[in-house]
N, C-alpha and C positions, 0 to 999 in steps of 0.2 A: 127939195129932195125929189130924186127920180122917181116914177111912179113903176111900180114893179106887175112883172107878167104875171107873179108865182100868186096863186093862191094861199094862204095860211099854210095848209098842212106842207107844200111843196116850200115854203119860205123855211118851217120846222125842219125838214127832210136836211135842206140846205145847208140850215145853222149845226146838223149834227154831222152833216159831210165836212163842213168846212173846221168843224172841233176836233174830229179823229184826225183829219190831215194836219193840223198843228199843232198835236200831240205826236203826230208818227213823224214830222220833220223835228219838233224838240229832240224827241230821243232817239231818232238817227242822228241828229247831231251832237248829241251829247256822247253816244257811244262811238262818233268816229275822232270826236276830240278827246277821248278819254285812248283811246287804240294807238290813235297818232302819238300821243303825249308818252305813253308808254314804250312803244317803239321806235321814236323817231329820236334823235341829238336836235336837230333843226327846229326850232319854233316855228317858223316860219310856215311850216306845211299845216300848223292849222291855225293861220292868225286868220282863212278866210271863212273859215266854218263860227271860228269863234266871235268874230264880228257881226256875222248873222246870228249866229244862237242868242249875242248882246242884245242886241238890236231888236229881236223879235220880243224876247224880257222885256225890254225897257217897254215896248209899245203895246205889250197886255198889261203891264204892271200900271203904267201911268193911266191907261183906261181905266183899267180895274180903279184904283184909285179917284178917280174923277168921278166916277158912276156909284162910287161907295159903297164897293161888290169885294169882300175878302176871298172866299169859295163856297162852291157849290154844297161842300158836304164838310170844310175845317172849319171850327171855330176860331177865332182872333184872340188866342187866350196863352196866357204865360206856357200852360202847360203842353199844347200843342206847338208851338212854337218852340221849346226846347225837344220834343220828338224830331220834330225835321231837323234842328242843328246838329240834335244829334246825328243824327244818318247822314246827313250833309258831311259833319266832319270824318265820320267812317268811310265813306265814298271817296272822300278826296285822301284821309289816308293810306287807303289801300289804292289808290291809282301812285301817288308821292312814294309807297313803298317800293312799288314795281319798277319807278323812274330810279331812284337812288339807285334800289340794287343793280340792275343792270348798268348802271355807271360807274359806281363804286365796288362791288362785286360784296359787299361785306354786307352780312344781316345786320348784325350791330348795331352799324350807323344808319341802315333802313331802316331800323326799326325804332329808334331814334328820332330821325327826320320824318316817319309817319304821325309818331307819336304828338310831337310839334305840330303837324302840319293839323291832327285831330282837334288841340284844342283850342289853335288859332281861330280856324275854322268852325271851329263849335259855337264857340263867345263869338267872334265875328257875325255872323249866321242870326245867333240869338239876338245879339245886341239891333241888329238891321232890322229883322222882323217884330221886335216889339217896337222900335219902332216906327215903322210903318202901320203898324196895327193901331197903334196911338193916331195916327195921323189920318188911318181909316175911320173912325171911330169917330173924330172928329169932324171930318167930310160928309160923314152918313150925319151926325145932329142937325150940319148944316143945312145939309139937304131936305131934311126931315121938317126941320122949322121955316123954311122958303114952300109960302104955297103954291101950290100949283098950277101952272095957268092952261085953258083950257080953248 
């Protein structure tokens, strides 16, 4: 490992610079792929944002994961993880409502294919996060019983 210039506190400073920038590039990408999604016919205009927003998931999730780190302030527990599916599927409902309508011109059937898209997304969402939270759960034991070498 490189040996670093920063003292502690300037290392701290650092690690909260470089938190808020990948929270403000997450959710600029997420509301420009939700904008795009909405007004565009074309996929194509956000398959580059949505490769990076993957991509950047995959690469705190798998750390997270390996470091046996769920979050800062969620619990790993049935009932939290149905909170987020929920909002998870409301979010993408109401972006699927805006795409229908504007394509189809009929609430009806938006309201319809949001509805789908809520509970796909709900169960989908839940089903993933519990388990991962399983698989957190058990990464952290492992961790936990390999001592420490010093």
């Amino acid at each position: 490992m490189k040996k670093s210039n920063l003292d502690e506190m300037q290392e701290q400073q650092l690690l909260k610079i470089e938190h808020n920038g990948y929270w403000f590039c997450f959710t600029g990408l997420l509301v420009a792929i939700a904008v795009q999604t909405i007004l565009s016919d074309d996929w194509k205009t956000v398959a580059g944002e949505w490769v990076v927003f993957m991509l950047a998931n995959l690469y705190v999730m798998i750390g997270c994961m390996r470091a046996g780190i769920w979050d800062r302030r969620l619990r790993a527990d049935a009932r939290t993880n149905l909170v987020i599916s929920l909002v998870a599927g409301l979010v993408m409902a109401t972006i699927w409502f805006f795409v229908i309508e504007r394509r189809s011109g009929n609430v009806r059937i938006s309201l319809g294919g949001a509805a789908i898209t809520f509970v796909l997304v709900a169960v989908l969402c839940f089903a993933a996060l519990q388990l991962s939270a399983a698989a957190m759960k058990k990464r952290q034991a492992k961790l936990n019983a390999e001592p420490e070498d010093e």
